[in-house]
VOPA-504635 format. One record per residue (C-alpha): residue number from 1; residue in one letter; x, y, z. Coordinates in nm, 3 decimals. Each point is the difference from the previous one (the first is absolute). Example, Ala and Ser with C-alpha at 12.3 -4.5 7.8 and 13.67 -1.06 7.14 Angstrom:
RODO resi resn       x       y       z
RODO    1    A   1.230  -0.450   0.780
RODO    2    S   0.137   0.344  -0.066
***
This chain:
RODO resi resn       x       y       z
RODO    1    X   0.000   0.000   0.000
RODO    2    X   0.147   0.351  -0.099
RODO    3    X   0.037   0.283   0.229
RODO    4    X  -0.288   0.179  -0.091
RODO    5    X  -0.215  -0.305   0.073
RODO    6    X   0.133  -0.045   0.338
RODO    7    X  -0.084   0.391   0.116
RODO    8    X  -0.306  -0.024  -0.142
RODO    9    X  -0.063  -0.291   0.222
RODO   10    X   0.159   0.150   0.292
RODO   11    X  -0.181   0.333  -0.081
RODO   12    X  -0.332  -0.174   0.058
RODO   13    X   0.058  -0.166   0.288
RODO   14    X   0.102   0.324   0.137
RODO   15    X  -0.274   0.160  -0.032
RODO   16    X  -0.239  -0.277   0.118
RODO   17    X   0.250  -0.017   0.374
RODO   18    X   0.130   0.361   0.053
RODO   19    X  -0.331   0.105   0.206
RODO   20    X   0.094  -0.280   0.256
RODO   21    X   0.388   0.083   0.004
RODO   22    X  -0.034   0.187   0.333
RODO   23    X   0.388   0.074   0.102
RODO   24    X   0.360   0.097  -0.180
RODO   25    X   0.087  -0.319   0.067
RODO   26    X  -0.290  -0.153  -0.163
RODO   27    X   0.071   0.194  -0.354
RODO   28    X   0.342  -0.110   0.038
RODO   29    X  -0.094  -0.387  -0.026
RODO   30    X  -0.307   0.031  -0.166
RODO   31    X   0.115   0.263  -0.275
RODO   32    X   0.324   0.065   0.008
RODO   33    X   0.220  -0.309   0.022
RODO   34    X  -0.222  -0.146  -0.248
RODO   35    X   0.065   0.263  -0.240
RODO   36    X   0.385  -0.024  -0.010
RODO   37    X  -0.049  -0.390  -0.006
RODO   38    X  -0.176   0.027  -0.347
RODO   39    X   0.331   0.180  -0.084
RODO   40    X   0.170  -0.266   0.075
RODO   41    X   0.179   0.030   0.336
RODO   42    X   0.020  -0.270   0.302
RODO   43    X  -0.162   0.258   0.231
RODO   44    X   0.117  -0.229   0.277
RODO   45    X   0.382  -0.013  -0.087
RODO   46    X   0.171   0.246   0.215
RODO   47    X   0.274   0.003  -0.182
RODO   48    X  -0.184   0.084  -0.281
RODO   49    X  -0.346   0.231   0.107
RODO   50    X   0.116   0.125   0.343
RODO   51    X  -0.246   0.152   0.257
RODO   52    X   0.057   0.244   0.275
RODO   53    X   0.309   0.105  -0.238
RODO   54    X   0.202   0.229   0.273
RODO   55    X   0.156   0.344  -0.174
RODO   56    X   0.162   0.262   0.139
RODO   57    X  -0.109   0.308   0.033
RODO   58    X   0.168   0.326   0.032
RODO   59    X   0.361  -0.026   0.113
RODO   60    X  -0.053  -0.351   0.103
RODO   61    X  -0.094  -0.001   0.376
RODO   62    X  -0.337  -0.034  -0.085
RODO   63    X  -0.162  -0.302  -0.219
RODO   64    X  -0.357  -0.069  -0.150
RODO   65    X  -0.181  -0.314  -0.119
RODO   66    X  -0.086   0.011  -0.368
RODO   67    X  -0.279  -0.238  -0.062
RODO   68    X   0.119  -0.211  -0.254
RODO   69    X   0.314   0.025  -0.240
RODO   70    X   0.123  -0.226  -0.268
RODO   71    X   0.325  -0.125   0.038
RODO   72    X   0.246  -0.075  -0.302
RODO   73    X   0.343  -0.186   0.034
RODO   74    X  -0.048   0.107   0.371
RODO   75    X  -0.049   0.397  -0.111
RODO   76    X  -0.361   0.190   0.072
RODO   77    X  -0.082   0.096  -0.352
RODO   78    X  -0.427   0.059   0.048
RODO   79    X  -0.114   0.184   0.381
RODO   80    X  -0.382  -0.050   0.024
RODO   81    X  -0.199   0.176   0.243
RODO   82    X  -0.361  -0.158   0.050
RODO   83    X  -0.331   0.162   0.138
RODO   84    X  -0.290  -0.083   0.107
RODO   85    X  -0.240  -0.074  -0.352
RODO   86    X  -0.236   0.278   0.110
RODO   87    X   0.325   0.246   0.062
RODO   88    X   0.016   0.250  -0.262
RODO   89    X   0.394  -0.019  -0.081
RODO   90    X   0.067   0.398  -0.137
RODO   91    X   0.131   0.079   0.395
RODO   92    X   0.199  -0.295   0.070
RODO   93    X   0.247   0.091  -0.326
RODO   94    X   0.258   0.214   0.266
RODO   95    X   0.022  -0.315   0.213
RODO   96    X   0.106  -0.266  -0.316
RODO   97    X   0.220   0.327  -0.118
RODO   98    X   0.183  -0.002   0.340
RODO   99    X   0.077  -0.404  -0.005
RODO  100    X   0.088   0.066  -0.359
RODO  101    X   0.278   0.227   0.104
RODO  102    X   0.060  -0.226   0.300
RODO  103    X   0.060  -0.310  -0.243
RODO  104    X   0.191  -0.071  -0.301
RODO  105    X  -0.314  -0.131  -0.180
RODO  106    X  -0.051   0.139  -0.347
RODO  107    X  -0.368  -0.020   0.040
RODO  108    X  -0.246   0.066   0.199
RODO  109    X  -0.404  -0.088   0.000
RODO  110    X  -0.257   0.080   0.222
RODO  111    X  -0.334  -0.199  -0.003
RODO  112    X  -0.327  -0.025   0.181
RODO  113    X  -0.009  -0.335  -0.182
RODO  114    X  -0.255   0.127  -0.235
RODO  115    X   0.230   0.315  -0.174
RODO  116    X   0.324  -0.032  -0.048
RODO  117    X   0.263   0.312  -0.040
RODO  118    X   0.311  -0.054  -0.109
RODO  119    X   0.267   0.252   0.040
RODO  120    X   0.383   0.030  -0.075
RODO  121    X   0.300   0.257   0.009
RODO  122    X  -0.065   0.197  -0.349
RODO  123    X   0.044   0.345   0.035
RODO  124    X   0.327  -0.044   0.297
RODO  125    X   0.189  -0.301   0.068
RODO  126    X  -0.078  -0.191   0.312
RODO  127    X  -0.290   0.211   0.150
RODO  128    X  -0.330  -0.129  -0.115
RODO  129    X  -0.262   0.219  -0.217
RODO  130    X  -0.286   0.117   0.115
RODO  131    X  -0.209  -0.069  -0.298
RODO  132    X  -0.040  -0.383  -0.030
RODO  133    X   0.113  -0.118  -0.382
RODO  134    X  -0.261  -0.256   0.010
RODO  135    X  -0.325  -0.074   0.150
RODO  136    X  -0.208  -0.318  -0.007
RODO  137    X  -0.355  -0.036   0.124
RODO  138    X  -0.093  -0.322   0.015
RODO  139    X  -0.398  -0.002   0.026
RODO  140    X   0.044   0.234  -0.347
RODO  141    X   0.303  -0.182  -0.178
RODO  142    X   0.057   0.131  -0.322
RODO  143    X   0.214  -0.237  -0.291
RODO  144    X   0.263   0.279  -0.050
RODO  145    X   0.098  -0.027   0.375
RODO  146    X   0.042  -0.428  -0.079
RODO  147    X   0.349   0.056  -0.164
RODO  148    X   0.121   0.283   0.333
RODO  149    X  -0.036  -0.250   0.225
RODO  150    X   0.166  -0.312  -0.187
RODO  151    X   0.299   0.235   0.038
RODO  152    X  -0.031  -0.094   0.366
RODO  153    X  -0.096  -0.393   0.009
RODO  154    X   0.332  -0.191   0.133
RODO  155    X   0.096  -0.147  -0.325
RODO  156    X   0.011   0.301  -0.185
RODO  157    X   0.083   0.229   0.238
RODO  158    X   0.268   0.233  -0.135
RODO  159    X   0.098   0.304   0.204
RODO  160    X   0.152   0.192  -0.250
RODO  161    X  -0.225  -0.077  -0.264
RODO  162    X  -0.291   0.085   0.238
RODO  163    X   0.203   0.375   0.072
RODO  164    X   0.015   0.052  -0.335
RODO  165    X  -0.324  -0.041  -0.112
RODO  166    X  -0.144   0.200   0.321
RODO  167    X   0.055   0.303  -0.155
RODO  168    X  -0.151  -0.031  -0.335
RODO  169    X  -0.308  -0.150   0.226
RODO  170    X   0.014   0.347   0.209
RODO  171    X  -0.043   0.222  -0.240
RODO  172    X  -0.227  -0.215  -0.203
RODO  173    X  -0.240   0.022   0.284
RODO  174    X   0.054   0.354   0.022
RODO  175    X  -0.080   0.046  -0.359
RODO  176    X  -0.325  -0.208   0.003
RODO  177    X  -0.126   0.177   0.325
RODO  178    X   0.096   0.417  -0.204
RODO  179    X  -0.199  -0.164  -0.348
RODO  180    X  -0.295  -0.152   0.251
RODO  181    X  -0.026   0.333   0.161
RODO  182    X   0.064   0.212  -0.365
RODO  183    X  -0.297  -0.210  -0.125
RODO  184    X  -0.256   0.025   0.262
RODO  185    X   0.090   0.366   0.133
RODO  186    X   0.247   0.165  -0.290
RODO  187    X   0.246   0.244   0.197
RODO  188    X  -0.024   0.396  -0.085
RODO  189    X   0.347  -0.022  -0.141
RODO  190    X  -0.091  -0.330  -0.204
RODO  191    X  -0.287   0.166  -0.165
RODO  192    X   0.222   0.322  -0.052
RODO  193    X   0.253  -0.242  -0.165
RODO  194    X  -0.258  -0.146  -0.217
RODO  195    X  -0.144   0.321  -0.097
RODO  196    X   0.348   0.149  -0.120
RODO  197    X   0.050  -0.312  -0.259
RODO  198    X  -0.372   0.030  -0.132
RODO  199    X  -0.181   0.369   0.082
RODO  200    X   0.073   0.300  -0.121
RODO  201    X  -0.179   0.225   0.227
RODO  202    X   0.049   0.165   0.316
RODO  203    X   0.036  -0.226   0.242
RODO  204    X  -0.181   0.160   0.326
RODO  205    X  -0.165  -0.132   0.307
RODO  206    X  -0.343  -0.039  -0.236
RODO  207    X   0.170  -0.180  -0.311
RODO  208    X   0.248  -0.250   0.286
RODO  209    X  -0.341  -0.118   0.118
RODO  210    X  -0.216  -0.012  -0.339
RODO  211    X   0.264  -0.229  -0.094
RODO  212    X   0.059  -0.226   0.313
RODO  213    X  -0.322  -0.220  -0.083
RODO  214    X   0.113   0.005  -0.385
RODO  215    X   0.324  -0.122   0.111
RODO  216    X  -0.107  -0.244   0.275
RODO  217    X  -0.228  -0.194  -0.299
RODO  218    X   0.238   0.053  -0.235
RODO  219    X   0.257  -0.220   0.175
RODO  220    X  -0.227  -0.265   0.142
RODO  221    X  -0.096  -0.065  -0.374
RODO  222    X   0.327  -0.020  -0.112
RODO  223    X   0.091  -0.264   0.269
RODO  224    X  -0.327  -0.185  -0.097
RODO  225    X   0.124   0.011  -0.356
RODO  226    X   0.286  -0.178   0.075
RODO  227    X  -0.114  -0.265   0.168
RODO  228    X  -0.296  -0.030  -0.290
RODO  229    X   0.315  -0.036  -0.228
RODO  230    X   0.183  -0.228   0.205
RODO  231    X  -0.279  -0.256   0.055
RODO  232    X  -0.084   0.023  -0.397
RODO  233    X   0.354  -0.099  -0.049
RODO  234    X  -0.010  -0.292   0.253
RODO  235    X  -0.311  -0.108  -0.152
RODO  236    X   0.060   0.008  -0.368
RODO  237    X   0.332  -0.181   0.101
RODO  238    X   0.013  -0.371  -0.066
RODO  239    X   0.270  -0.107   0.316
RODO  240    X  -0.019  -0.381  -0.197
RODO  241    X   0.277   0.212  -0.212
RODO  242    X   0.199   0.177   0.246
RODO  243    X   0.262  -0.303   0.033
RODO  244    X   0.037  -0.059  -0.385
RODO  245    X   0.012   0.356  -0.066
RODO  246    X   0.238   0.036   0.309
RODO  247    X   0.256  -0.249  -0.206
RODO  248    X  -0.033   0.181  -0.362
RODO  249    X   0.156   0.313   0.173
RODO  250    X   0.356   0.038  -0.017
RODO  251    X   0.224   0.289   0.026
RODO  252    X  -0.044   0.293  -0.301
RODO  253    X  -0.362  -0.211  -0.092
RODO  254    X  -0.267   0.213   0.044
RODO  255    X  -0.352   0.012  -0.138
RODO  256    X  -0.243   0.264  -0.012
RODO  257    X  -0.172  -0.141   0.368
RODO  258    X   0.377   0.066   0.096
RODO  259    X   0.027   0.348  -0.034
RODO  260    X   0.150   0.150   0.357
RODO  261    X  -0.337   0.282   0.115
RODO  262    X   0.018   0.231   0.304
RODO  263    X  -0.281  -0.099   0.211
RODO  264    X   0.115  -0.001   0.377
RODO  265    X   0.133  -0.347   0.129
RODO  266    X  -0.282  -0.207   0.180
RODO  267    X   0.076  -0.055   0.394
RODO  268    X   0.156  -0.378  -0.132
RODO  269    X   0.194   0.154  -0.205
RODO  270    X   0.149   0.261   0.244
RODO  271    X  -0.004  -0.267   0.253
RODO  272    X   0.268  -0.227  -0.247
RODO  273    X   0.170   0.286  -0.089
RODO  274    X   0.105   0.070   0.376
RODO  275    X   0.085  -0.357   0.047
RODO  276    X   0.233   0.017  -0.294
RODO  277    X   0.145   0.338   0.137
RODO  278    X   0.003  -0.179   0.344
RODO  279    X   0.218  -0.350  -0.142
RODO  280    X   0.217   0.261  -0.218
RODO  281    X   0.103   0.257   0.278
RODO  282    X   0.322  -0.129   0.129
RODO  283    X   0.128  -0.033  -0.326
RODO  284    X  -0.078   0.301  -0.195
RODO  285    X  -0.192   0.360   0.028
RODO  286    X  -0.370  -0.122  -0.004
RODO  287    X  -0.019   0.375  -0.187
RODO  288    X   0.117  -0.144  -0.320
RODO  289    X  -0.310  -0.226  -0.033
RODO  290    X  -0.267   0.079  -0.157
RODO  291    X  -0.331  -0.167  -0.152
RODO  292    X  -0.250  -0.019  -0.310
RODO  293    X  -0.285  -0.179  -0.033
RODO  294    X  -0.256  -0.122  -0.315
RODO  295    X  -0.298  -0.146   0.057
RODO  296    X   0.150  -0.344   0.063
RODO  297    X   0.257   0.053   0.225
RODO  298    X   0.256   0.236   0.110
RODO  299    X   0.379  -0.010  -0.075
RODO  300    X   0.288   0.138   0.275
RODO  301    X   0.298   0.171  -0.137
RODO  302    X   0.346   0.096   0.084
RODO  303    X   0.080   0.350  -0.071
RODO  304    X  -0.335   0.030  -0.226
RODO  305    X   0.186  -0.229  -0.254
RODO  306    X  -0.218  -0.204  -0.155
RODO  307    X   0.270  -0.239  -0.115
RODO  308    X   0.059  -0.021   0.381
RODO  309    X  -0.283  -0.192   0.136
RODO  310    X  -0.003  -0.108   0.305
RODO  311    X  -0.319  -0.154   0.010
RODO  312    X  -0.384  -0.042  -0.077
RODO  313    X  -0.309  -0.025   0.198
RODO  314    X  -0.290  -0.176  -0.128
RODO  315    X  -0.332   0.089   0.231
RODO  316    X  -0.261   0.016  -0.304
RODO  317    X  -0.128  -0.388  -0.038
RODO  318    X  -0.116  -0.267   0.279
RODO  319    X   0.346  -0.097   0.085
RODO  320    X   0.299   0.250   0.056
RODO  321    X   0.326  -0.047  -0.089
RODO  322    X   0.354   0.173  -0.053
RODO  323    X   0.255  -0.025  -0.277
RODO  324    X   0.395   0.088   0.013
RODO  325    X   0.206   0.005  -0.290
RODO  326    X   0.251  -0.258  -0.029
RODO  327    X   0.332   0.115  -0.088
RODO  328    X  -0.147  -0.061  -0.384
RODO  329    X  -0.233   0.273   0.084
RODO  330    X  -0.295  -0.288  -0.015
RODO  331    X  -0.252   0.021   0.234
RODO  332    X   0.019  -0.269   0.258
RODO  333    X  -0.365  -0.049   0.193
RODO  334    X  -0.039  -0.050   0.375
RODO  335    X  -0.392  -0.066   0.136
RODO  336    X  -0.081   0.192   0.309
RODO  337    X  -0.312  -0.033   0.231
RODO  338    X   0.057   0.366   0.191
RODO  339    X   0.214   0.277  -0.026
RODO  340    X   0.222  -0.151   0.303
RODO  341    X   0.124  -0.288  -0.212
RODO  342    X   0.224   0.236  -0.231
RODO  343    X   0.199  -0.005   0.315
RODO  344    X   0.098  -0.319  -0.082
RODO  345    X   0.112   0.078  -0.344
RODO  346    X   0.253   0.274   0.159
RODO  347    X   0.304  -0.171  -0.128
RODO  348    X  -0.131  -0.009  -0.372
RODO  349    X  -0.066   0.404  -0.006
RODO  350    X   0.334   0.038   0.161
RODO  351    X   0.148  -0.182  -0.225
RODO  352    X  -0.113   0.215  -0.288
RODO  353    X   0.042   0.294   0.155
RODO  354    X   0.373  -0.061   0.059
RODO  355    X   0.029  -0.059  -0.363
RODO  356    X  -0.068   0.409  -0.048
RODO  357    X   0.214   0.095   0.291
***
């Protein structure tokens, strides 16, 4: 059973017990040790998921318990404060951000075993943010979040990988929360931005909220247009085809379904992209990637060079898959079930890579 599965599971037998989980120490067994179990850990290893994790605090002469913290080749590398379920977690944050500092984990989550917040050392080394990079609510999972937290089972768990891709998430939440808001309530300075690309006129207190209304429809319908376009796409599409026409491409073949456009990448496809950027960062500046996509897949490139692939995504049919070119240039295929298995194709992408270097 895949991840998504299990939560869902997990999700609804939440919600059926978490009106008779009475205590903290209830939503710790009932919610919370459950939840890290799905990812994979022995919960009961001490060695491995330690409780009552002692950190010091301050200049060391005084000590605090941090709930739980996951323990790798005998170094703290997750601190996780828990709550009660009913405990709403926004004023706990400057207590996980103290055994943060206290620790030298490179994580940190804090959880009322329904919503979890994960947080990290982004904007200074060492001292936690305040702003969590992540957060998961468990009674309202959403698919997008599935991938986020595979980054965090045990058997994928890769710190650095996990750091890297914490930023892109950050600001990708920030981005969807600014268009949310510019679509339901546009901003004055939105609208006057608008305005100065399409009106003419004076652009006064009266004319800034004539046009608000105009503005607010005007980009609901485009976002309705694009999904209209993208679900006519998916439908007309025949995903029988996607494997055979998957092994008539090869490098400088192109059709006219081929042709590169400059729609904005789906969240897959900015979720691979950071996990490429995230396998690729020790070895060269993840600024010389870039991406393209057609409506079959989308192609990663090494200093925009399109004789320097690096890879291809396939996300379009019923099964997904990715391709690196061998050192003929031929594209070599590699099934995937989730976005977490191109982990395990690291090696392959490096290999390329290292080829441009």
């Amino acid at each position: 059973m895949d991840l998504i599965d299990e939560l869902r599971q997990f999700a609804t037998r939440a919600s059926k017990m978490k009106d008779a989980i009475a205590t903290e120490e209830a939503t710790k067994n009932s919610l919370i040790l459950p939840f890290f179990q799905l990812l994979g850990y022995d919960v009961f290893n001490p060695f491995e998921f330690v409780p009552e994790y002692t950190a010091a605090i301050g200049d060391g002469n005084k000590s605090e318990k941090v709930d739980y913290t996951i323990v790798i080749e005998g170094k703290p590398v997750i601190a996780i404060e828990a709550k009660h379920h009913s405990e709403p977690l926004d004023k706990h944050v400057t207590q996980l951000f103290k055994y943060f500092v206290a620790t030298s984990a490179k994580f940190g989550i804090l959880t009322n075993g329904l919503n979890y917040m994960f947080y990290t050392d982004l904007n200074e080394p060492n001292k936690m943010d305040l702003e969590p990079f992540l957060c998961v609510d468990i009674l309202n999972l959403h698919e997008n979040a599935i991938p986020e937290l595979k980054r965090f089972a045990k058997k994928t768990l890769d710190i650095d990988g996990a750091f890297s891709a914490a930023a892109e998430l950050k600001y990708m939440g920030k981005i969807n929360t600014l268009l949310d808001t510019l679509r339901t309530d546009p901003a004055e300075s939105f609208v006057k931005y608008i305005m100065s690309e399409i009106y003419e006129g004076v652009k006064n207190t009266k004319a800034i909220n004539s046009f608000r209304p105009i503005i607010k429809r005007g980009f609901n319908q485009y976002i309705n247009d694009c999904i209209g376009e993208r679900l006519k796409v998916a439908m007309e599409k025949r995903p029988e085809n996607d494997r055979a026409e998957a092994e008539q491409i090869s490098d400088g073949e192109a059709s006219e379904s081929d042709v590169y456009d400059t729609s904005p990448m789906s969240v897959e496809e900015m979720e691979a992209f950071a996990i490429v950027k995230a396998i690729l960062h020790d070895l060269v500046d993840v600024d010389r990637l870039t991406w393209q996509h057609t409506t079959r897949y989308m192609v990663i490139l090494f200093d925009n060079n399109s004789r320097k692939r690096l890879c291809r995504f396939w996300f379009k049919g019923s099964q997904k898959y990715i391709t690196t070119p061998d050192e003929n240039m031929k594209p070599v295929r590699r099934d995937i079930e989730g976005l977490n298995d191109i982990y395990k194709y690291a090696d392959y992408i490096k290999e390329v890579c290292q080829r441009y270097v």
